[in-house]
Residue, then its C-alpha position, 0 to 999 in steps of 0.5 A: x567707677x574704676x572702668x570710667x576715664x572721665x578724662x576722655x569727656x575733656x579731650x572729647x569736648x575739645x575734639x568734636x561735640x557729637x564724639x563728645x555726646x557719644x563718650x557722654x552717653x556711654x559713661x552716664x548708662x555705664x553708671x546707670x544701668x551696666x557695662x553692657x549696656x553703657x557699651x551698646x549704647x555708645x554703639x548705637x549712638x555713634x552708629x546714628x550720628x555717623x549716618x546724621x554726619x554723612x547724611x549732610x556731606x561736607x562740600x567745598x566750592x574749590x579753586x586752583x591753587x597758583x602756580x600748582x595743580x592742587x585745588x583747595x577751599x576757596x575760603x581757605x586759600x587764594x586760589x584762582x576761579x572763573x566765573x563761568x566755572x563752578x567747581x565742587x568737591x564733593x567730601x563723602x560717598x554718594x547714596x540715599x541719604x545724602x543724594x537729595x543734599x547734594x541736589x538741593x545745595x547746587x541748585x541753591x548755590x546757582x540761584x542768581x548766578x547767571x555766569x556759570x556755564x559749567x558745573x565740575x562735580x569733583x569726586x575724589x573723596x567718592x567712593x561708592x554711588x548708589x542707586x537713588x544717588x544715581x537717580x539724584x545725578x540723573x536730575x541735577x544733570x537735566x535740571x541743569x541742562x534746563x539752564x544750559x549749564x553743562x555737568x561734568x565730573x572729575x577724578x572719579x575713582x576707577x570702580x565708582x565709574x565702572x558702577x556708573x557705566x552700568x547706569x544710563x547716567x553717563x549716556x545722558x551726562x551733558x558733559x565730560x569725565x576728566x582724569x583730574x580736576x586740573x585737566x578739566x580746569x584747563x578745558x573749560x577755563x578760558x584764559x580771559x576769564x582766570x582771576x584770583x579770588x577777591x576778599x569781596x567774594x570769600x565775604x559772599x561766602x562765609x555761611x559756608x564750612x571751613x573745612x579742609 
């Protein structure tokens, strides 16, 4: 009992609820069973819901913050869009048990909207892409194309495009890679279509996270 702070489950429970099961789970098999074995499992425990967390990435459809270059939540902030551009930012690394997420809510944010003429998957949060999730691109890129929809990428980091160069990915990619989501807001914006987000839309959109 004296190698347990129970006042950690308060601070856990207000911090995140899954931090919180993880602390939980260790002290109860701590009591239970050993230190040992309170430990290992707190190990195992985190170490599964690190792969549930990161196996459903956090993704942001992202606006142009007036008058800067910096891009954020479009549920977050009042930032510019254009109905012909859809802008995601994609919050995780890319690699099998993810990849088929990042598929199936694209094709589920496109369902109906028949403007968009250009899809920008943002990727400075990613830091590495493998194999299957390369293969994930590879669909979503000619599914895509299927809708005439053009698939772009911005501020891809240097050693995750160096991997993707030795993939045939970029050779089919039907768009570009730019150097920061702000260049490729000014090449495929049009200046007529650049409007500030309404109440009506963040409304439409709620059911998304809220996250930074």
């Amino acid at each position: 009992m004296s190698l347990v702070d129970f006042k950690i489950l308060q601070t856990a429970w207000t911090y995140s609820r899954a931090d919180f099961a993880a602390v939980s789970a260790t002290i109860l098999v701590t009591l239970v069973i050993g230190v040992e074995a309170g430990v290992s499992a707190g190990v195992m425990l985190s170490i599964l819901l690190y792969l549930w967390r990161s196996s459903r990435p956090h993704i942001a459809e992202v606006g142009l913050v007036p008058g800067t270059q910096h891009f954020r939540n479009i549920l977050r902030h009042k930032v510019e869009t254009t109905p012909s551009v859809l802008t995601l930012r994609i919050d995780e690394s890319l690699w099998f048990a993810n990849a088929r997420y990042l598929e199936d809510y694209l094709l589920n944010r496109l369902a109906g909207d028949l403007d968009i003429r250009h899809v920008v998957l943002m990727c400075s949060a990613v830091n590495e892409v493998d194999l299957s999730a390369v293969e994930s691109l590879e669909a979503i890129n000619q599914r895509l194309k299927d809708q005439t929809i053009t698939l772009h990428l911005s501020e891809v980091k240097g050693p995750v495009e160096d991997r993707l160069k030795r993939s045939s990915f970029l050779n089919h990619l039907t768009g570009s890679i730019y150097l920061s989501q702000y260049d490729a807001w000014k090449a495929l914006t049009p200046k007529k279509d650049r409007n500030s987000l309404n109440h009506s839309n963040q409304k439409k959109k709620q059911s998304r996270s809220l996250k930074i």
